[in-house]
MARNU-338671 format. One record per residue (C-alpha): x, y, z; chain; residue number from 1; residue in one letter. Coordinates in steps of 0.2 Angstrom, whole numbers. Each point is the difference from the previous one (the first is absolute). Example, Ala and Ser with C-alpha at 12.3 -4.5 7.8 and 13.67 -1.06 7.14 Angstrom:
2
NODE	c1	c2	c3	chain	resi	resn
NODE	62	-22	39	A	1	A
NODE	6	17	-3	A	2	S
end
This chain:
323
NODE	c1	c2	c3	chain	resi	resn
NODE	-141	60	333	A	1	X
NODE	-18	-2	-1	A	2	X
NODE	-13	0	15	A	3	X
NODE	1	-15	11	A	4	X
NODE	-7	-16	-3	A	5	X
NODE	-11	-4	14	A	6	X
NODE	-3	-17	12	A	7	X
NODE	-16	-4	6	A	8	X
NODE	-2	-6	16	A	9	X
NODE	-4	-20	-5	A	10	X
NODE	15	-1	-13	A	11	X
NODE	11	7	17	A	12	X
NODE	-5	-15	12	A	13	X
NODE	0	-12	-13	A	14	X
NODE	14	3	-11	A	15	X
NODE	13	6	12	A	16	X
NODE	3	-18	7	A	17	X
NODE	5	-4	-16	A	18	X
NODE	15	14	0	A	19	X
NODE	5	-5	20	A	20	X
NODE	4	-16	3	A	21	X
NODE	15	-5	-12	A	22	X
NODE	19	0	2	A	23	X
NODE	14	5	-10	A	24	X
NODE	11	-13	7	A	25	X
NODE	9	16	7	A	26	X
NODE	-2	4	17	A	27	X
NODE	5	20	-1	A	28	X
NODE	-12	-1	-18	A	29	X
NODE	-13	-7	11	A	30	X
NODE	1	14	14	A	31	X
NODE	-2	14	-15	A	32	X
NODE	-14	-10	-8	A	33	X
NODE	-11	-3	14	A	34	X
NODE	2	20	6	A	35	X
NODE	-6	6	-19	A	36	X
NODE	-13	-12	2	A	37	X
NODE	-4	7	17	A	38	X
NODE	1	19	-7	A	39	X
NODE	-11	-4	-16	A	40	X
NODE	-14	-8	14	A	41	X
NODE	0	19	10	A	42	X
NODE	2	10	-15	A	43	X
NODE	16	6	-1	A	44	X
NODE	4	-3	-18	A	45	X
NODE	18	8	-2	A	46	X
NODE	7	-8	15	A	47	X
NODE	-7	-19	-8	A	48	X
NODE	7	4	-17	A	49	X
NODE	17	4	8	A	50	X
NODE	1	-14	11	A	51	X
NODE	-7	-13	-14	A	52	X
NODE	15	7	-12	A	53	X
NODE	12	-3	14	A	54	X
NODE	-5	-17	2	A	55	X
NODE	1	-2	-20	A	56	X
NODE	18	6	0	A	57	X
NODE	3	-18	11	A	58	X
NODE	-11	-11	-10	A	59	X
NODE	-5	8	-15	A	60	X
NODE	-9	-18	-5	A	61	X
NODE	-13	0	14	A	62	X
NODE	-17	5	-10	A	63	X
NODE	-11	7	16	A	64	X
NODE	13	15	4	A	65	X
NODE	-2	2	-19	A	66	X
NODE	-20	-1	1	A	67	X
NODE	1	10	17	A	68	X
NODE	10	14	-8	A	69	X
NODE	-11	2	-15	A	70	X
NODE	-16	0	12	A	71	X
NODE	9	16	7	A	72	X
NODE	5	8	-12	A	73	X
NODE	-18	-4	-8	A	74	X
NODE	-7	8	15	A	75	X
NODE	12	17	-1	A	76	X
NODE	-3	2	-17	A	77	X
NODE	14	-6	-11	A	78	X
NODE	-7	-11	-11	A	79	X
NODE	14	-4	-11	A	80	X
NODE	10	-5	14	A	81	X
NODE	-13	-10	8	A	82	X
NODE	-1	-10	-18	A	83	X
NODE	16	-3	1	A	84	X
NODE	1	-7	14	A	85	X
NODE	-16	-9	1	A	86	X
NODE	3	-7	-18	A	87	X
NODE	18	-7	8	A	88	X
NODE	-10	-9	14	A	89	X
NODE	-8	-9	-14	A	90	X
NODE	12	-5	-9	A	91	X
NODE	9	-7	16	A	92	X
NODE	-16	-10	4	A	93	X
NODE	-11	0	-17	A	94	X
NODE	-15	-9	9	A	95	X
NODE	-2	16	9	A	96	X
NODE	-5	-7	17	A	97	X
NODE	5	16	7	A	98	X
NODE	-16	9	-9	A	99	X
NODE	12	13	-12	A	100	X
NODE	-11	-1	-14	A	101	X
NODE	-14	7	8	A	102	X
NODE	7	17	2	A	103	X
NODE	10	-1	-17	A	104	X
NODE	-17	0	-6	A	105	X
NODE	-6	15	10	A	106	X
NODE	15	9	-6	A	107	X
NODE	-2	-5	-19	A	108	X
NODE	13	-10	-1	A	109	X
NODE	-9	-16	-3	A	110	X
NODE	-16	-6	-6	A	111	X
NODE	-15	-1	12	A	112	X
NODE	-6	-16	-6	A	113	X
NODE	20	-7	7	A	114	X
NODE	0	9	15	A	115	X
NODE	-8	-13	14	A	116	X
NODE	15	-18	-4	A	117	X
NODE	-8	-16	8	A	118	X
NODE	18	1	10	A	119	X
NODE	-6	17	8	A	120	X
NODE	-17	-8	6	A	121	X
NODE	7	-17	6	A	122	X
NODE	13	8	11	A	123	X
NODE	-12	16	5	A	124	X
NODE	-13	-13	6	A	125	X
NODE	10	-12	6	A	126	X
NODE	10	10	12	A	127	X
NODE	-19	11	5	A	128	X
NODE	-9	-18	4	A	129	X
NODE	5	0	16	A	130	X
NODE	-9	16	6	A	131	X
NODE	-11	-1	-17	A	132	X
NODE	-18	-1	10	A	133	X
NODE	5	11	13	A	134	X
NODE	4	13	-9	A	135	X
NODE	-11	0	-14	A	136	X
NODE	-18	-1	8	A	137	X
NODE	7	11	16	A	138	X
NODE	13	13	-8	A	139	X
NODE	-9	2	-17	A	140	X
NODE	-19	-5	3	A	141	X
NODE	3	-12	-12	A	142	X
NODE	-17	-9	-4	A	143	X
NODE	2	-6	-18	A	144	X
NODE	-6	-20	1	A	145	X
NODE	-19	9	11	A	146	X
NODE	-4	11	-15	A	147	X
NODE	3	-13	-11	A	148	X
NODE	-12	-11	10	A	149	X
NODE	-13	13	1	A	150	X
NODE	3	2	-19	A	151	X
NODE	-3	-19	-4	A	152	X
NODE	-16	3	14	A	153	X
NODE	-7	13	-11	A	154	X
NODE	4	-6	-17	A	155	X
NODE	-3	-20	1	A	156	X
NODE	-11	-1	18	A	157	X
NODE	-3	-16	10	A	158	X
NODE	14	-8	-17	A	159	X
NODE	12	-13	8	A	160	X
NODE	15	-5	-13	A	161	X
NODE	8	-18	-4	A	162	X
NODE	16	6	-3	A	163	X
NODE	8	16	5	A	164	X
NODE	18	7	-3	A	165	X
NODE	7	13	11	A	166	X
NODE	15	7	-10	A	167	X
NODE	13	9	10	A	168	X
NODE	-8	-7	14	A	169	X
NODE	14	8	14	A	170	X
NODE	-2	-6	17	A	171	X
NODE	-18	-6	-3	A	172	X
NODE	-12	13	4	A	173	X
NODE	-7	1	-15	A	174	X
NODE	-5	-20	2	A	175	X
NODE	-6	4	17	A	176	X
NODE	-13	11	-6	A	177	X
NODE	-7	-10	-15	A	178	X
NODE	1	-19	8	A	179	X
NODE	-15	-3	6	A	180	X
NODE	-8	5	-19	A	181	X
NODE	11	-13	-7	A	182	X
NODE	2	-18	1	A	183	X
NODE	18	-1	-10	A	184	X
NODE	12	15	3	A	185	X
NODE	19	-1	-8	A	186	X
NODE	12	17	2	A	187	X
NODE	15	3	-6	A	188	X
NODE	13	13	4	A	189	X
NODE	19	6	-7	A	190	X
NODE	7	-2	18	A	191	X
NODE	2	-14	11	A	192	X
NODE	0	8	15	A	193	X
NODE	-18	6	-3	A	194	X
NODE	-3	-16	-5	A	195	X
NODE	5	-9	14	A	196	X
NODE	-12	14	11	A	197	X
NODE	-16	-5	-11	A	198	X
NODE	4	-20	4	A	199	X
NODE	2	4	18	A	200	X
NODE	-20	7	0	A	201	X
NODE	-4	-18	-9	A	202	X
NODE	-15	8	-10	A	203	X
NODE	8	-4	-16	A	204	X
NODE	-1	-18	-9	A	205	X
NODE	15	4	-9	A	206	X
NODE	15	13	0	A	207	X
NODE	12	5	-15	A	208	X
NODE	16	8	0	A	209	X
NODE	-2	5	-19	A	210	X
NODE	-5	17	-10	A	211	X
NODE	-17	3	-2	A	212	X
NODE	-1	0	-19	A	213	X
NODE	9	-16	-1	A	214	X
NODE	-10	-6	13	A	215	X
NODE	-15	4	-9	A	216	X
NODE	7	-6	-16	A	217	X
NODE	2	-20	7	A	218	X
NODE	-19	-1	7	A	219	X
NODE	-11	-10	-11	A	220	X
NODE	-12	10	-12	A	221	X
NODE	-17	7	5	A	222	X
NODE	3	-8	16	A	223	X
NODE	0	15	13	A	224	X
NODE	-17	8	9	A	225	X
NODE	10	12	7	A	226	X
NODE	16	11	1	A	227	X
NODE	4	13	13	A	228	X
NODE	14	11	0	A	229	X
NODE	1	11	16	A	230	X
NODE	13	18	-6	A	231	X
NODE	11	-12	-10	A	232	X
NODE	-4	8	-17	A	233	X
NODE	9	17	8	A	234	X
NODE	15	-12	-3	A	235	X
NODE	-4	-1	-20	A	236	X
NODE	0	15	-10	A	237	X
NODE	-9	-7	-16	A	238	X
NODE	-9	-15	7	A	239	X
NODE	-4	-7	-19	A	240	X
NODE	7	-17	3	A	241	X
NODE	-8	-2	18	A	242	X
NODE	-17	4	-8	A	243	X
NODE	4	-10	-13	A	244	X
NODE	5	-18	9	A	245	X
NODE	-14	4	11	A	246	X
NODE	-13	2	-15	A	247	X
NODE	6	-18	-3	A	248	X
NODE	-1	-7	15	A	249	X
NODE	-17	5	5	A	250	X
NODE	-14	-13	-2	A	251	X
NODE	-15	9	-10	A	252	X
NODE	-9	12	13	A	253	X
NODE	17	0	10	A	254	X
NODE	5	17	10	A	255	X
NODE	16	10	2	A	256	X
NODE	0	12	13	A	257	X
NODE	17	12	5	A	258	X
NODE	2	18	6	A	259	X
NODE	13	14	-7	A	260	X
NODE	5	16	4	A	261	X
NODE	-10	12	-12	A	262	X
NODE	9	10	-12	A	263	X
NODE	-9	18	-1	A	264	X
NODE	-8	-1	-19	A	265	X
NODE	5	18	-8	A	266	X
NODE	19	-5	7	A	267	X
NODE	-2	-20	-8	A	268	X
NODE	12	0	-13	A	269	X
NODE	3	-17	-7	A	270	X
NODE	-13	-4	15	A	271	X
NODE	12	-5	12	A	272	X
NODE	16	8	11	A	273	X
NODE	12	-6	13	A	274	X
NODE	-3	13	16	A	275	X
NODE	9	6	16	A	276	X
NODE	-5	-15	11	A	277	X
NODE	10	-13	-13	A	278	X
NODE	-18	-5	-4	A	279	X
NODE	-10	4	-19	A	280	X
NODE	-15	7	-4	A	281	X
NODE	-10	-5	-12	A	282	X
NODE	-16	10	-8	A	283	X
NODE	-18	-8	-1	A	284	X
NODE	1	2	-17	A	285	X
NODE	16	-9	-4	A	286	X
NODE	-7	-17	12	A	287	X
NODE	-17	1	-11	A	288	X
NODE	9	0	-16	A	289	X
NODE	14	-12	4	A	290	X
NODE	-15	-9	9	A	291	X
NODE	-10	-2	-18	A	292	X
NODE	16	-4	-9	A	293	X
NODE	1	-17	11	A	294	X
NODE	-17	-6	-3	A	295	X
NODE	-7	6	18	A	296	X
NODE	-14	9	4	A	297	X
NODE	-1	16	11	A	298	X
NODE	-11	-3	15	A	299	X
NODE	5	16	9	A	300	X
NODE	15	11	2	A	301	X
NODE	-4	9	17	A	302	X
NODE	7	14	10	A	303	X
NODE	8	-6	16	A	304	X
NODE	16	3	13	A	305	X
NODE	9	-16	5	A	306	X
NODE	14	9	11	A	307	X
NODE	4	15	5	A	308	X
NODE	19	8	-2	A	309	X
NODE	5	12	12	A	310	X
NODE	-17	1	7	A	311	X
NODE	-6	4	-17	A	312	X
NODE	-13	-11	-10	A	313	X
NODE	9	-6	-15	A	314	X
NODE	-15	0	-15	A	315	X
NODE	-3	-17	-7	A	316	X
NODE	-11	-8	-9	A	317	X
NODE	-10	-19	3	A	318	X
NODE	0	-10	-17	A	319	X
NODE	-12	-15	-2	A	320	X
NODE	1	-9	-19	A	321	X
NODE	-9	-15	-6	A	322	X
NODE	3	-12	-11	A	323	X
end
């Protein structure tokens, strides 16, 4: 046994949905299931672990008992149980839609850069999109898309772009913000549910269902003013080939502007880590280097807070490149 691995309070709301709403097939499996599911949400750890073990001994193949006993034995303590059963959720569903990487990764037992699968994001964000907005901007303070917008205010004043890119785009509120500075504005998102909630506030010209890297990878060279990218980064632990595909992209002059979590500088490591809250870190010195290696100049790296977790600020930074 080692001390517990910890939840924060965004990775609670957003990824216990994930855990909830399945069935075994097996209606005396499902009973047990949704009670340890119900016991890991008020705390009670022991009693979760023991009810997600009963429903395992009726349908041993059903991954999120497998992923919810491995959260709670995370939480308690016992990490080599808790890889265990995490690492048998993922074999049972290897695209990890159910988010087990991320705390194999807290508990060693998997790379950071592998923790976040574009399974675990498509289905996180497609079953959040419904109460995205509320909850995002009223539970967390969530104001991401206005910093950026002051950031482009203070860094390129009075500049209106040809072509923009909003990449992870979400709901939309990212493109609400910048669309009056933009005459052309494409986004794309890994979940069609989000996607579907950005085309219904029809300030896009066009909407993707794609991965953002890909995405990036099919636009024309050099044809980009600008590329926006509102807390999607804390999704990508090394974002070398986003800063890469967006280098080339960029017309000459072009801007890229994201946030991130900070990582504290004397903790950086290899300059980035996956936290509590499901979300990386990332250092400021990490983004300028990887920043230089794809051909894009630093603008400014800023201190800022773009949510808050449990009341708390989450430390943050505001990046703006150029090409």
């Amino acid at each position: 046994m080692t001390a517990p691995l910890p939840l924060s309070e965004a990775a609670r709301v957003t990824a216990r949905p994930l855990l909830v709403h399945r069935s075994t097939g097996d209606i005396l499996a499902d009973r047990r299931y949704a009670y340890a599911a119900g016991y890991l949400e008020d705390g009670d750890l022991a009693a979760a672990a023991d009810l997600a073990a009963q429903a395992l001994e009726r349908a041993p193949g059903f991954a999120p008992a497998w992923a919810l006993l491995g959260e709670a034995l995370a939480a308690q303590g016992d990490v080599e149980g808790a890889i265990a059963a995490l690492e048998r959720a993922r074999t049972l569903e290897p695209e990890d839609a159910l988010g087990v990487g991320v705390t194999l990764a807290r508990l060693g037992a998997l790379p950071a850069a592998d923790a976040i699968a574009e399974g675990y994001v498509r289905a996180l964000f497609d079953s959040y999109a419904e109460r995205f907005d509320e909850h995002l901007t009223g539970d967390l303070g969530y104001r991401g898309p206005q910093l950026l917008r002051d950031a482009l205010d203070r860094h390129a004043p009075g500049r209106r772009f040809a072509h923009a890119l909003d990449l992870g785009c979400g709901t939309g509120l990212m493109g609400e913000a910048i669309r009056d500075r933009v005459a052309r504005l494409a986004g794309c998102d890994l979940a069609p549910a989000m996607v579907e909630k950005a085309r219904e506030k029809g300030v896009y010209d066009a909407l993707d269902v794609a991965e953002l890297t890909a995405w990036l990878d099919g636009m024309a060279p050099a044809s980009i003013d600008l590329m926006l990218a509102a807390d999607v980064l804390v999704y990508v632990g090394d974002p070398v080939h986003v800063l890469a595909a967006a280098g080339a992209a960029l017309a000459e002059g072009g801007l890229f502007a994201f946030s991130v979590q900070a990582l504290d500088e004397e903790i950086a490591g290899e300059g980035y880590a996956i936290g509590a809250d499901a979300r990386f870190s990332h250092s400021a010195r990490f983004l300028r280097a990887r920043a230089a290696g794809a051909g894009l100049r630093v603008v400014a790296i800023e201190p800022a807070t773009t949510r808050c977790d449990a009341g708390v600020p989450v430390p943050g930074h505001l990046v703006v490149l150029a090409r």
